[in-house]
C-alpha positions as CSV (number, residue, x, y, z in Angstrom):
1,X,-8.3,7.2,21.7
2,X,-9.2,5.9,18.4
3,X,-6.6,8.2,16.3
4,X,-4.0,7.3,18.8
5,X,-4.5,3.5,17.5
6,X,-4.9,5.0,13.9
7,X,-1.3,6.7,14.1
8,X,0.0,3.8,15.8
9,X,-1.3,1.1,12.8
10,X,-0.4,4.0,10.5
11,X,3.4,4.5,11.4
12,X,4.2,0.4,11.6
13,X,2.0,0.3,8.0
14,X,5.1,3.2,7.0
15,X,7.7,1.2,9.0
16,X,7.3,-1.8,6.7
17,X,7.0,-0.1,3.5
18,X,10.5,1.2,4.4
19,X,11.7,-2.1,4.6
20,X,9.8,-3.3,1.6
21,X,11.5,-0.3,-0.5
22,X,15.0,-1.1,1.1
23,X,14.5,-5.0,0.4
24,X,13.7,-4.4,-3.2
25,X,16.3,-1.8,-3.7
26,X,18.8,-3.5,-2.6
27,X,18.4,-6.8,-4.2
28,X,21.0,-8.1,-6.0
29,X,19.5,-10.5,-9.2
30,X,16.6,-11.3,-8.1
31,X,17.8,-13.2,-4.4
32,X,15.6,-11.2,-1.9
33,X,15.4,-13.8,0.4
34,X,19.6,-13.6,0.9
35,X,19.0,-9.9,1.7
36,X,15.9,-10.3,3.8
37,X,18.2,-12.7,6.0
38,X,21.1,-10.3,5.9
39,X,19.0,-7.4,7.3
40,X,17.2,-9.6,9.5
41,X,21.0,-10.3,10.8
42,X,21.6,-7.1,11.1
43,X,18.3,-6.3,12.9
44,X,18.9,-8.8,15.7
45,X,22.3,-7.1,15.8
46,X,21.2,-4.0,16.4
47,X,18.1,-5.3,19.3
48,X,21.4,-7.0,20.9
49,X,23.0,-3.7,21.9
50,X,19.3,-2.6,23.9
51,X,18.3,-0.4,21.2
52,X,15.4,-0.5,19.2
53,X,16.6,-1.6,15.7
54,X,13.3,0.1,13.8
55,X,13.9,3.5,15.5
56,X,17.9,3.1,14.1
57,X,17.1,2.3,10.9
58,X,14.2,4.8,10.4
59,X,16.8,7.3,11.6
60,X,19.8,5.9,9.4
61,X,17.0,6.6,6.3
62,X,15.9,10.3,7.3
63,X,19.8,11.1,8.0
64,X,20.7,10.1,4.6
65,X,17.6,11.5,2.7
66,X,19.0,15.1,1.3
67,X,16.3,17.8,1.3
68,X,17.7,19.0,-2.0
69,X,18.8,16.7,-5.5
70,X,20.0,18.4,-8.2
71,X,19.1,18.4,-11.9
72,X,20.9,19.2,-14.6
73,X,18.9,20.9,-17.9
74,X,20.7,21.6,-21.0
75,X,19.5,24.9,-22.9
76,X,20.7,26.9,-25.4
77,X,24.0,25.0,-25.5
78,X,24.6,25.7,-22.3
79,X,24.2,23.2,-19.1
80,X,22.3,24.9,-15.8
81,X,22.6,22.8,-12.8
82,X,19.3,24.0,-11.1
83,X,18.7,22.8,-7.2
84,X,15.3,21.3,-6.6
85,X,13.0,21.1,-3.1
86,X,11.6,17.7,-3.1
87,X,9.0,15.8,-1.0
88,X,9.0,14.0,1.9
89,X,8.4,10.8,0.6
90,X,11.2,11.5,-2.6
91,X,13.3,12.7,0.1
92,X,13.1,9.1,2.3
93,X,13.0,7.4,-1.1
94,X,16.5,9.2,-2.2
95,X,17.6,8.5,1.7
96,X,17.4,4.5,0.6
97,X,19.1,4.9,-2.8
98,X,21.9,6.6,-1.4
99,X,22.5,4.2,1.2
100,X,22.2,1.0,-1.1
101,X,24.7,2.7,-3.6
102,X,26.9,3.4,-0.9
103,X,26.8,-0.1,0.1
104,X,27.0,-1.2,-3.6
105,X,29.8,0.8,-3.9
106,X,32.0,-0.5,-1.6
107,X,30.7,-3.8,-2.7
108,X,30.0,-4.9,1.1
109,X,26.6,-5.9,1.4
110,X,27.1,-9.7,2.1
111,X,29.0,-9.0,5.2
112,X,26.6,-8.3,8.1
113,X,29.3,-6.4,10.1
114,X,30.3,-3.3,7.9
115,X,26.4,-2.8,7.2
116,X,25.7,-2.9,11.1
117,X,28.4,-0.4,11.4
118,X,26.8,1.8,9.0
119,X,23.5,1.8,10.1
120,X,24.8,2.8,13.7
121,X,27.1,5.7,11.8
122,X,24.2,6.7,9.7
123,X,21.5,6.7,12.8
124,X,24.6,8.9,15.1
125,X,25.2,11.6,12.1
126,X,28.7,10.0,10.7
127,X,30.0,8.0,8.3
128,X,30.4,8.6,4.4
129,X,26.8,9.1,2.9
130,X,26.9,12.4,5.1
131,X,29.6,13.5,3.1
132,X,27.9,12.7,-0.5
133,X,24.8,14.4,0.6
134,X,27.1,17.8,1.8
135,X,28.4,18.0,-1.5
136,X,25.2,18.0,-3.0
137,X,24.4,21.0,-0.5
138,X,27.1,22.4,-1.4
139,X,26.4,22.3,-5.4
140,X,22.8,23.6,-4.7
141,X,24.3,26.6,-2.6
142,X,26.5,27.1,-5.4
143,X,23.8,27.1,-8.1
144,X,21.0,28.6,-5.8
145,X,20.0,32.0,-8.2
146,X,18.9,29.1,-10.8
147,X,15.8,28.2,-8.6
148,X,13.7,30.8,-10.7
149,X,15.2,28.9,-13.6
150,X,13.5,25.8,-12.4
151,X,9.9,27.5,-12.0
152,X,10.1,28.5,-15.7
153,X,11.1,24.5,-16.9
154,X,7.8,23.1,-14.7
């Protein structure tokens, strides 16, 4: 009984450093009180349509983290592009860049609707960061005999 409340205080301990990490990533000049009400917006949003907005979101972050990034080392004149493995928490922590530069790119955050929209594409396995992180697949797959490459650099 008592690790079921230790797991429980554990994952909403998680859940908010997710937040935290998204806040502060996405903050644009120092105003993280404009994007703490925008995802707050958002939030409500999301709990309007019955769903339960930190499940969606958590989802939205582990859809767009890749399980491979990749690096590229110069040596001998010659670039490698050498795919890495990385960890679960690099891989949630690349999930959040690559939604805030998406969001950055398109240069929508302020509007509460297209971020909605991409939270529920993200969550459902659509939208546009799915095809980033394939190409990065894709590059890795590509590049894949250079993993021995990478055990000699570490």
């Amino acid at each position: 009984m008592n690790s079921i409340k230790n797991t429980l205080i554990f994952t909403e301990f998680l859940k908010k450093k997710i937040f935290k990490k998204f806040i502060n990533t996405l903050m644009i000049q120092g105003k993280k009180e404009k994007i703490e009400t925008i995802l707050f917006n958002v939030l409500k949003r999301i709990k309007k349509t019955n769903e339960n907005p930190l499940i969606i979101f958590i989802n939205a972050v582990k859809n767009a983290s890749p399980l491979v990034i990749v690096k590229t080392v110069k040596k001998r004149k010659r670039i490698n592009i050498i795919p890495r493995i990385i960890s679960k928490t690099k891989q949630i922590n690349y999930g959040i860049l690559n939604i805030v530069k998406f969001l950055k790119k398109n240069k929508k955050i302020k509007t509460e609707i297209f971020f909605y929209s991409e939270l529920i594409k993200i969550s459902n396995n659509n939208g546009d960061i799915l095809n980033l992180k394939k190409e990065v697949y894709n590059i890795a797959f590509e590049n894949k005999l250079l993993v021995k490459f990478n055990k000699q650099i570490n």
